[in-house]
N, C-alpha and C positions, 0 to 999 in steps of 0.2 A: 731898657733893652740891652745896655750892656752888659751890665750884670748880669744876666739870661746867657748874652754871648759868650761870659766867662766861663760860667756854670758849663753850657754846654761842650767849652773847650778841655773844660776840665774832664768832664764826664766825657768825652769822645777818648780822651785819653787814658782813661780808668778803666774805659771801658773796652776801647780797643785792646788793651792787655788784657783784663776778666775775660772777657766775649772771646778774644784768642787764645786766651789760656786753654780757657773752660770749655772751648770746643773741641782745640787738643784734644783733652781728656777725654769729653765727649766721642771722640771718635773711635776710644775704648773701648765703646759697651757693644757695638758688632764685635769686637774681639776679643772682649773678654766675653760674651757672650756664647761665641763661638766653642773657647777655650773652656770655659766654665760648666761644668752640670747646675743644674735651677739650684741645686744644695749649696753647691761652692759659692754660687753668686749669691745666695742668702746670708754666708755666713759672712762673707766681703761686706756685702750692705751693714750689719747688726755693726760690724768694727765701725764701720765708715760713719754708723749714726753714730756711735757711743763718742768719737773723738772729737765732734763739734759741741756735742751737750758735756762732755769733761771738760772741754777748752773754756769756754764758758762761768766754769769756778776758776781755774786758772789765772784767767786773764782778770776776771771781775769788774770787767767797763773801765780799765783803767784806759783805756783808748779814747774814750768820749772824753772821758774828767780830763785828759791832757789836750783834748783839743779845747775845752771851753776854759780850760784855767791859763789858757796858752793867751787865749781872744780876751784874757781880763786886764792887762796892763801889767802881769806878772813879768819877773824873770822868765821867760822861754826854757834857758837852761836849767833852772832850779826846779820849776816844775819837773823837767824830762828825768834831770837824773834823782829826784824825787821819787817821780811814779818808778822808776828804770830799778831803783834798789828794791824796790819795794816786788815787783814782779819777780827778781834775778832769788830774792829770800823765799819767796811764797812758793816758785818753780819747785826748785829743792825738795823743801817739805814734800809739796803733794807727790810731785814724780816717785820720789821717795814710799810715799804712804801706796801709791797703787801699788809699785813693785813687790811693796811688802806683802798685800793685799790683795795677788794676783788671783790666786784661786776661786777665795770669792767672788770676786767680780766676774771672773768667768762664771761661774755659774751660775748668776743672777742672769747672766746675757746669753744663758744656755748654749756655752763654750767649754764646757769641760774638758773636751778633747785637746782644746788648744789652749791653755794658761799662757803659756809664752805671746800670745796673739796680743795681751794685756801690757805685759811688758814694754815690748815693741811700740805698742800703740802710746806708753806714755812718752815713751822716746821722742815719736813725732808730736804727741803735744807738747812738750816741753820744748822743743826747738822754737816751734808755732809759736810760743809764749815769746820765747826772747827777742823774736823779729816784731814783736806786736807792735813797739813804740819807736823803733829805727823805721816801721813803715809808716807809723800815724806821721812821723817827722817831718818824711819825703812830703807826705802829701801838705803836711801843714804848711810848709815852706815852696809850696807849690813846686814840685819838681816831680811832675806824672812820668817824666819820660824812665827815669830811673826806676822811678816806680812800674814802670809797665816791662823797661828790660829783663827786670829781677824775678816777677811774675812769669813773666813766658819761659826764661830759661829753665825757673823751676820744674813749669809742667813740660818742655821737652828733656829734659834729664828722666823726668819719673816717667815717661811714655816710654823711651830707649830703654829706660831697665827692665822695666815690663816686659816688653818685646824679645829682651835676653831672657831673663827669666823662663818666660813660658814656650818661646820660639828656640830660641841657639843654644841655652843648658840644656834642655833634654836631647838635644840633636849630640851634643858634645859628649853626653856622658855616654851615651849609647856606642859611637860610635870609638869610643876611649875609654873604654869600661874603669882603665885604672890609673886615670889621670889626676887632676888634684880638683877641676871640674868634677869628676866623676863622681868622688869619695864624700863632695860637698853636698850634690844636688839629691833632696829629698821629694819625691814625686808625691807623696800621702801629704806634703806641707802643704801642697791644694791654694787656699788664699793666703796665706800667712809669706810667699814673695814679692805679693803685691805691693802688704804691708811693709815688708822690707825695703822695694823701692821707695814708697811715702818715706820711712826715716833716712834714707840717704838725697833722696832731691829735698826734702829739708834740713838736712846738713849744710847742701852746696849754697841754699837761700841762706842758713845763719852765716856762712862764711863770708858772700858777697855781699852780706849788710853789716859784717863787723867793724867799718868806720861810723857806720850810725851808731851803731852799740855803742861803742867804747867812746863816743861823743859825750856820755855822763861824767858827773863829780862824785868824787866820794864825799856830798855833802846832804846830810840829810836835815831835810827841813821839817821838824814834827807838825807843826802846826798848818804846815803846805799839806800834810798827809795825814792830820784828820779830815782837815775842811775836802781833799780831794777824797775820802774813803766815804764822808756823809752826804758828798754827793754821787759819789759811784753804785754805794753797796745797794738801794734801789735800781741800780739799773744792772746788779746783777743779778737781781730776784728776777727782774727781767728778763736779762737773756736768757735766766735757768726756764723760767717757764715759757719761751720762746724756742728752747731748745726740744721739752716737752713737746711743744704745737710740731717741731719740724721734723723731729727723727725719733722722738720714743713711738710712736706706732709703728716701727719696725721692730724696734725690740717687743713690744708687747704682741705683736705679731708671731715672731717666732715662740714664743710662750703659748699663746692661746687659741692658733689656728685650727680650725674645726676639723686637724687633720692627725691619723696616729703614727706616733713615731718619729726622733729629731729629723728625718732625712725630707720628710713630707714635710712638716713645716718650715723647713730651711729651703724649699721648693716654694711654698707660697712667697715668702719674705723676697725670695730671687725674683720671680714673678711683678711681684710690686715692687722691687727695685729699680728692677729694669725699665718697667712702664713707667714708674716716677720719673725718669731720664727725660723719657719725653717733653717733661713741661717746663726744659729747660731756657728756655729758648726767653721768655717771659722771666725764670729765676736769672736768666743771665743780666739781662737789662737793669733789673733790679737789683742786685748786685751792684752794677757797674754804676749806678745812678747814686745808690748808697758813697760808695767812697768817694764823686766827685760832690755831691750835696751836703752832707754831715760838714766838713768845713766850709763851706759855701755858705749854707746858711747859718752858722753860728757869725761870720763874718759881715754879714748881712743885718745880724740884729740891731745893728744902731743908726741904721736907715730910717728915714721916717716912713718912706715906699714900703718898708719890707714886707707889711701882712698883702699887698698887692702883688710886690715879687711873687711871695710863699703861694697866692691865689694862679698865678700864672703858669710857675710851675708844674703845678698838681694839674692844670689843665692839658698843656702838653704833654703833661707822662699816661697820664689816663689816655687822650689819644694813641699813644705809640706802645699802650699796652692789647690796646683792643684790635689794632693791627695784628698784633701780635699773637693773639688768641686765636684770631680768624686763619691767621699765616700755620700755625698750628694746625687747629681741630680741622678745619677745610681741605689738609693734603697728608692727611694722619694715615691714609694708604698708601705713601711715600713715606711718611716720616719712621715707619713702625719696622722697613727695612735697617732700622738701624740697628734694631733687635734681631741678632741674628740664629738665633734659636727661634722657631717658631712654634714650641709647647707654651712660650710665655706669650704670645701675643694674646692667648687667653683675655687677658688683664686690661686689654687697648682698653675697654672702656672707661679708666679710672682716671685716662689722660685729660678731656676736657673738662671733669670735675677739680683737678688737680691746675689747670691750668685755670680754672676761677680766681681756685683759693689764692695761689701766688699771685693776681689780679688785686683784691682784697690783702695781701698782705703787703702788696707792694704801697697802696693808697693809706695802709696804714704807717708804711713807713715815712712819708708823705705827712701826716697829719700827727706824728709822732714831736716833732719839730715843739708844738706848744708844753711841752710841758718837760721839754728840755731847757728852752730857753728861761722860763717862770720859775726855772728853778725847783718846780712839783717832779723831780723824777719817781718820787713815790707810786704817783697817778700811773706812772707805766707801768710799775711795779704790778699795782693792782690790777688793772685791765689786760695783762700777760698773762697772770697767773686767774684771773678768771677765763680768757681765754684755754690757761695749761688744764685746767677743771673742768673743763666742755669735751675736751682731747681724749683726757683720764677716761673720765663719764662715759663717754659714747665708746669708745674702745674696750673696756674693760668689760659689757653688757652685749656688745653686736659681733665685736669677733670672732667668740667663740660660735657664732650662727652666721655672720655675713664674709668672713674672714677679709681681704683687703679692700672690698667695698665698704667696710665699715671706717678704715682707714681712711680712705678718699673723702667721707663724706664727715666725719668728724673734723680731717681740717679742713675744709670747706666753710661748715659750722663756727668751726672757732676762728679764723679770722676775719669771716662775715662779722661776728658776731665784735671783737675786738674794733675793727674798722668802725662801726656805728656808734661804738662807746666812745671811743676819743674824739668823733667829729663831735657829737653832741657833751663832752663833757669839755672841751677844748676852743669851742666857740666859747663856751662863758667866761673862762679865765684868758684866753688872749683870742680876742675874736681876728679872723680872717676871713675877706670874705671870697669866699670859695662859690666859683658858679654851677652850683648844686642842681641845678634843674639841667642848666644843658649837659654837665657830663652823665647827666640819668639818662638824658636822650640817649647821648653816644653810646650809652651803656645799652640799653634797651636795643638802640636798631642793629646793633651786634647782636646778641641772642636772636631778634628776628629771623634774620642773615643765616646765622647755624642752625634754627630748629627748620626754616625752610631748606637748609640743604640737605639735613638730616631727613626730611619727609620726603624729598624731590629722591633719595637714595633709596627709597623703598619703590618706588616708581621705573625709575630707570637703572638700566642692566650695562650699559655701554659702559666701560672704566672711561672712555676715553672723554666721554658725554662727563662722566663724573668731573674730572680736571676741570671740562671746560666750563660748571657751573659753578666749582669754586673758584676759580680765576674770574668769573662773569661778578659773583658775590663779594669778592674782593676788590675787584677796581671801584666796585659802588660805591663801598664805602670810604674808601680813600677820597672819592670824586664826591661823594656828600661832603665829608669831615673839608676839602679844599675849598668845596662852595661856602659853607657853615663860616670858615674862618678864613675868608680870602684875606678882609680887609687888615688883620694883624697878619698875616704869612707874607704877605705882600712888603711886610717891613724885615723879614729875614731876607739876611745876606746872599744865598743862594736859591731857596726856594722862590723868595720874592722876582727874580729876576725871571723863574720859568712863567710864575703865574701872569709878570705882566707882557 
């Protein structure tokens, strides 16, 4: 139980920064919504996917390989400024090779118009890059608060300049036609200021982490940095086709949408941008849960409790995802004002399918654990990139007829599908025993729960009758999941005290 209680101190911490960050930003999409035509916001999205799947070669797992070579009895140091040379040379290059390369890449991601978008864009990944292992640090050395400072400032700087941007420069230059404002601000850059504030609020993140940074030696350990490259470079087959699962069906979006002309399909891609926002709420947790877990449980593995811990875990997070689902899909005619264009609410329906998948992808990141620890990174290699071939597959063949429903339901598809591989190929090689039947229940009387709301809403016309039968469906499940699990809640520190 303590170790549970660390886990979750850590993750309240992780996560209260993520969760406050990222709803910051969240609170974006009403306004850039507002500000945005469905075009503008498609081509924001295309950038916004392309910079997590580049980041991804960038980084190449060097964040994992330094938290498990850190947990092996290593130099701490030698490791960091190991991996730390090793990122600061690789940055270089690629940043380098996009800028050279900017053209094409626009037009692969049917950007023609904006080549500079590319530029910019490596800007902020290469920043991204250099903070990667000043923040895996923070958290190795357990110090969330730092880490949660650094995170929020980031996203109130880039919210403020947004705000400038689109709100007080054009106010400025209008009403100063020949000011130094005036002569600067280009109305046809559309998203490409958005872009700008991402490379200056990760500026102020590289600057405020330059005592971590410059915490390296100029000492390079070869032999520290094959062993950490043959354990990394499967797990960046990994993110690459993880990256695939989470934002290439945007870009294959804007390419294939059963619509004529770049301006319609940078309309659908906005469309299912916008709506994907929704299913944040579920990507936040997960998120937050990642960066307090991933050292948690590498730290854990010389426990002889651990596959018990590992089983515990997964049972709590699964609860307080299905919450989460329900807290979603059940008040989705509140959540959908967040969209403040209302040509995209179109799309609401792709939210509770989307809010599966991140369900499934969060348990798999959950069940990911075995074949980190084993040393098989390989296995995720494989199982990601089968999943990126499910993504491919269903996208490439229904887009062009289903346009973002095809989206929604291919990553559905592929993390379903990745989540079953690893339970079942992960039990053989370090088994844990994971309470598979009761989290099916939990799972199952959730569906229940929303397909009778879903039916109970073809029946009744009152909005107000609506609320009160998801709020009726919700307390249920909460007051089941508390009866279910009294006799262990009953041993947490605050919960337990309400229950008895």
């Amino acid at each position: 139980m303590a170790s549970l209680k660390k886990l979750a101190g850590q993750t309240a911490w992780y996560g209260v920064s993520s969760i406050f960050a990222r709803l910051l930003n969240y609170l974006l999409t009403p306004y850039l919504t507002l500000k945005f035509s469905k075009a503008t916001y498609g081509e924001m999205s295309i950038v916004y996917a392309a910079i997590p799947f580049l980041n991804v070669i960038f980084t190449y797992g060097m964040e994992t390989a330094y938290f498990r070579f850190s947990n092996r009895g290593l130099d701490q140091k030698k490791v960091f400024s190991t991996g730390s040379l090793s990122l600061i040379t690789s940055t270089i290059l690629l940043t380098a090779g996009m800028i050279l390369f900017r053209n094409q890449i626009a037009g692969l991601l049917n950007l023609r118009d904006h080549p500079q978008f590319i530029t910019w864009a490596a800007y902020i990944i290469a920043l991204d890059t250099l903070t990667t292992l000043p923040f895996a640090k923070l958290r190795n050395d357990n110090r969330p608060r730092k880490y949660a400072s650094i995170r929020v400032l980031s996203i109130v700087v880039n919210i403020a300049l947004v705000y400038f941007f689109y709100s007080v420069l054009p106010d400025i230059a209008k009403n100063n036609p020949g000011s130094f404002f005036a002569n600067w601000y280009d109305p046809a850059l559309g998203a490409g200021y958005f872009i700008i504030a991402g490379i200056i609020s990760s500026a102020v993140t590289f600057l405020v982490l330059l005592p971590e940074f410059f915490s390296f030696r100029l000492e390079w350990n070869k032999k520290l940095w094959v062993e950490m490259m043959l354990y990394t470079l499967p797990l960046m087959i990994a993110g690459f086709g993880g990256m695939i699962n989470e934002t290439f069906d945007r870009i294959m979006l804007g390419r294939w949408a059963p619509m004529a002309g770049h301006t319609a399909k940078m309309a659908e891609v906005g469309i299912y941008g916008a709506c994907y926002k929704l299913s944040i709420l579920i990507t936040l947790f997960v998120q937050a849960f990642r960066m307090g877990a991933e050292p948690f449980f590498f730290q854990q593995a010389g426990n002889e409790d651990a596959p018990r811990t590992y089983a515990r875990v997964m049972k709590y997070f699964v609860i307080t995802i299905c919450c989460m689902f329900l807290m979603v899909a059940l008040y989705l005619d509140l959540w959908k004002h967040f969209i403040q264009n209302r040509q995209m609410w179109v799309g609401l329906t792709v939210v509770p399918i989307l809010l599966l998948a991140n369900m499934c992808l969060g348990v798999y990141y959950n069940l990911a654990i075995w074949y980190k620890l084993s040393q098989k990174t390989g296995a995720g290699a494989t199982i990601t990139l089968v999943g990126a071939a499910i993504t491919l597959i269903i996208n490439f063949f229904f887009i062009p007829y289903y346009s973002y429903m095809a989206c929604a339901w291919a990553t559905l598809i592929c993390y379903a599908t990745m989540m079953v591989i690893s339970y079942i190929w992960g039990q053989r090689v370090y088994p844990i025993p994971y309470p598979v039947k009761k989290l099916l229940g939990y799972f199952a009387f959730m569906l229940l729960l929303y397909f009778l709301y879903i039916g109970a809403g073809h029946i009744i016309t009152s909005v107000g009758m609506h609320y009160l039968l998801a709020t009726l469906f919700l307390v249920s499940y909460i007051v089941y999941i508390m009866r279910k699990e009294r006799e262990e809640l009953q041993r947490l520190p605050v919960i337990g005290r309400m229950l008895k």
